[in-house]
C-alpha positions, -999 to 999 in steps of 0.1 A, spaced: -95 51 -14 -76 63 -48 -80 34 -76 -42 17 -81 -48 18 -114 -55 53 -122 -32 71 -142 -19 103 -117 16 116 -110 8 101 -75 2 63 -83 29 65 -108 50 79 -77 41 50 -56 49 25 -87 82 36 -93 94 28 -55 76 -6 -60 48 5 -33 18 -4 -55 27 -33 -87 25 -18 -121 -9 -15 -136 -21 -45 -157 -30 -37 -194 -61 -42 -206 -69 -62 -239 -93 -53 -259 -106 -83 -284 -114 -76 -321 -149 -82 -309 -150 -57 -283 -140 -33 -305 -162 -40 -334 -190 -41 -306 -181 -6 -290 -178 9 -326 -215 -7 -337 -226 7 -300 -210 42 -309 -227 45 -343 -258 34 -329 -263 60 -300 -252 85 -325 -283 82 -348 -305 78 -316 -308 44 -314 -311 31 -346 -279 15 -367 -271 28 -401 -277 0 -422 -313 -3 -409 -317 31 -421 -334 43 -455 -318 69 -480 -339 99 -464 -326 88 -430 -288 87 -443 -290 121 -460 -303 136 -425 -275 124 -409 -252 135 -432 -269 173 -432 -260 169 -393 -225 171 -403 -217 132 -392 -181 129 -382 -177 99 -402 -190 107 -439 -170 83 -456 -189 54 -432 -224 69 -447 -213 71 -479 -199 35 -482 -236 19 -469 -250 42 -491 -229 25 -521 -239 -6 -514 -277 4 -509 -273 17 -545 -261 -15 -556 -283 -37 -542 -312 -12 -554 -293 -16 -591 -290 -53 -589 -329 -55 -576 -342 -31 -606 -324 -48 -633 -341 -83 -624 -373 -64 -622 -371 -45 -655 -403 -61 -671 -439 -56 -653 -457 -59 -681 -472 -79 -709 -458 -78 -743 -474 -82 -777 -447 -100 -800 -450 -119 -831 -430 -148 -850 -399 -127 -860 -395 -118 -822 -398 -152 -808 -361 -162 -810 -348 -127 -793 -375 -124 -766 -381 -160 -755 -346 -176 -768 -321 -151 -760 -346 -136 -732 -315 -141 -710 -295 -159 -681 -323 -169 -652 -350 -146 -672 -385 -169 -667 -412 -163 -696 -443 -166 -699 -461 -170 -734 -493 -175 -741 -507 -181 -775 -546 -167 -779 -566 -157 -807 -591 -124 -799 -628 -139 -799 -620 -165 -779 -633 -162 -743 -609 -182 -722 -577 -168 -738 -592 -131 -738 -601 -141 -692 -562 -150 -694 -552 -121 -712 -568 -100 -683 -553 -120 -656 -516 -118 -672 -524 -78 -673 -529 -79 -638 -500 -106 -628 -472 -90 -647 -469 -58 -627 -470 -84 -596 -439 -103 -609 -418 -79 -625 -388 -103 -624 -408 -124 -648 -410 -117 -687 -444 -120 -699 -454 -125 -733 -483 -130 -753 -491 -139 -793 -520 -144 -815 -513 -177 -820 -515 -186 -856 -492 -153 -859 -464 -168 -836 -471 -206 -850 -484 -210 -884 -515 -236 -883 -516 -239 -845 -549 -254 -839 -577 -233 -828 -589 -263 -804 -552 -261 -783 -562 -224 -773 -555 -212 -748 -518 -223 -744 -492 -210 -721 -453 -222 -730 -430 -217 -698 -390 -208 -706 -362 -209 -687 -332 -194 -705 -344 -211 -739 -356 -240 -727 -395 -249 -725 -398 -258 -689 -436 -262 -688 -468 -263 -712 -505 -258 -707 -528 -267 -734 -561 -263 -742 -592 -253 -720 -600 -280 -696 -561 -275 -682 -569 -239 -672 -610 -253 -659 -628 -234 -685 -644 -196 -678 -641 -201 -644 -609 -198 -643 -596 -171 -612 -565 -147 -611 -553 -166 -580 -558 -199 -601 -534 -190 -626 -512 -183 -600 -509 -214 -590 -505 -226 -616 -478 -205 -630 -460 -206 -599 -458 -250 -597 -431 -242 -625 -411 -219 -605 -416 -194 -632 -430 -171 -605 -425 -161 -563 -461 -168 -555 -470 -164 -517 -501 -188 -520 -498 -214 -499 -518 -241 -518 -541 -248 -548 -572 -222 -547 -594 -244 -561 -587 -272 -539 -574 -297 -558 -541 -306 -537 -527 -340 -534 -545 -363 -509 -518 -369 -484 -528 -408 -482 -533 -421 -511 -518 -394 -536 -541 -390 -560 -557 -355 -566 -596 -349 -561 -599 -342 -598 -586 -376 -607 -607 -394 -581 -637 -381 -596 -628 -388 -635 -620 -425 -620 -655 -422 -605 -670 -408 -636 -655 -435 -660 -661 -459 -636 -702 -451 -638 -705 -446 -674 -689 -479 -677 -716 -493 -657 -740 -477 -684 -727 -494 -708 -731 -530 -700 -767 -523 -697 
């Protein structure tokens, strides 16, 4: 049997002496069409929509002589510019020597939502020169974060020797965090992943570790940490000593 609807000389025959009723029209939603475009695009680049696709992918499909260049070219702008936007917050990757006449343009003026890192050493000094090596390593891992580091009596004149190492944490100026002196970092012992964590409690860096490395999280009962349990314990026995 011929489809009513069909559009042939013969149906529109039949309609215009009111044997078969005039054919219904069809509407099409926005959605529809927005979903039958997305579905076009996608079977033309075998499967796979454009704005999954990388730069190399886009440039093959424009060599195929795509019949919609301006489509390619406008996802390809906006690739660029979130590439741009993703390079400029990650323009450091490094760690930078600077000394007291820097200190107001690199950490002060370092910029709007720029993070720093400073930390104040002095060379002969075996903790600062382990956190020197770890910063080497961690800088290239968080390029988004400005790292700096000073001799310290060169950055702040008479800066005790007995405060080193010292890391000062900036946020657009403002000091944000400080650690200070060698039992804060745990002395020689100190790991790359510990510094981490500790750099990234102050939101300074994206760190994907999940919890403290060395195991000194909060006690979910009675919230104190491990590390002050046992200087409570310590104090606790030499005070024992004592009234002996």
């Amino acid at each position: 049997m011929q489809d009513p609807n069909a559009d042939t000389e013969w149906n529109d025959a039949l309609r215009k002496h009111g044997i078969i009723p005039e054919k219904k029209e069809v509407e099409i939603k926005e959605e529809d069409i927005i979903k039958m475009m997305d579905d076009a695009i996608t079977n033309k680049v075998g499967g796979k929509k454009l704005e999954d696709m990388t730069s190399e992918e886009l440039e093959e499909q424009e060599d195929e002589n795509w019949d919609d260049e301006g489509l390619i070219n406008q996802i390809r702008q906006q690739r660029l510019g979130e590439l741009r936007a993703e390079q400029k917050l990650s323009r450091f990757g490094d760690v930078r020597e600077i000394s007291a006449i820097d200190y107001v343009e690199q950490v002060n003026k370092a910029g709007e939502g720029i993070w720093v890192i400073l930390h104040l050493f002095k060379s002969g000094i075996p903790l600062c020169e382990l956190i020197n090596a770890h910063l080497e390593r961690l800088a290239p891992k968080f390029p988004k974060t400005k790292f700096l580091k000073s001799v310290s009596t060169t950055c702040i004149p008479n800066y005790p020797d007995k405060n080193l190492p010292t890391i000062f944490i900036y946020l657009e100026g403002e000091m944000k965090t400080q650690l200070v002196g060698p039992h804060t970092f745990g002395g020689m012992s100190l790991k790359i992943d510990d510094l981490e964590w500790m750099l990234s409690k102050s939101g300074s860096i994206e760190s994907k570790l999940k919890s403290d490395p060395r195991g000194l999280a909060l006690n979910e009962t009675d919230g104190f940490s491990m590390l002050t349990r046992a200087s409570r314990t310590r104090k606790d026995s030499e005070s024992d000593d004592d009234d002996y």
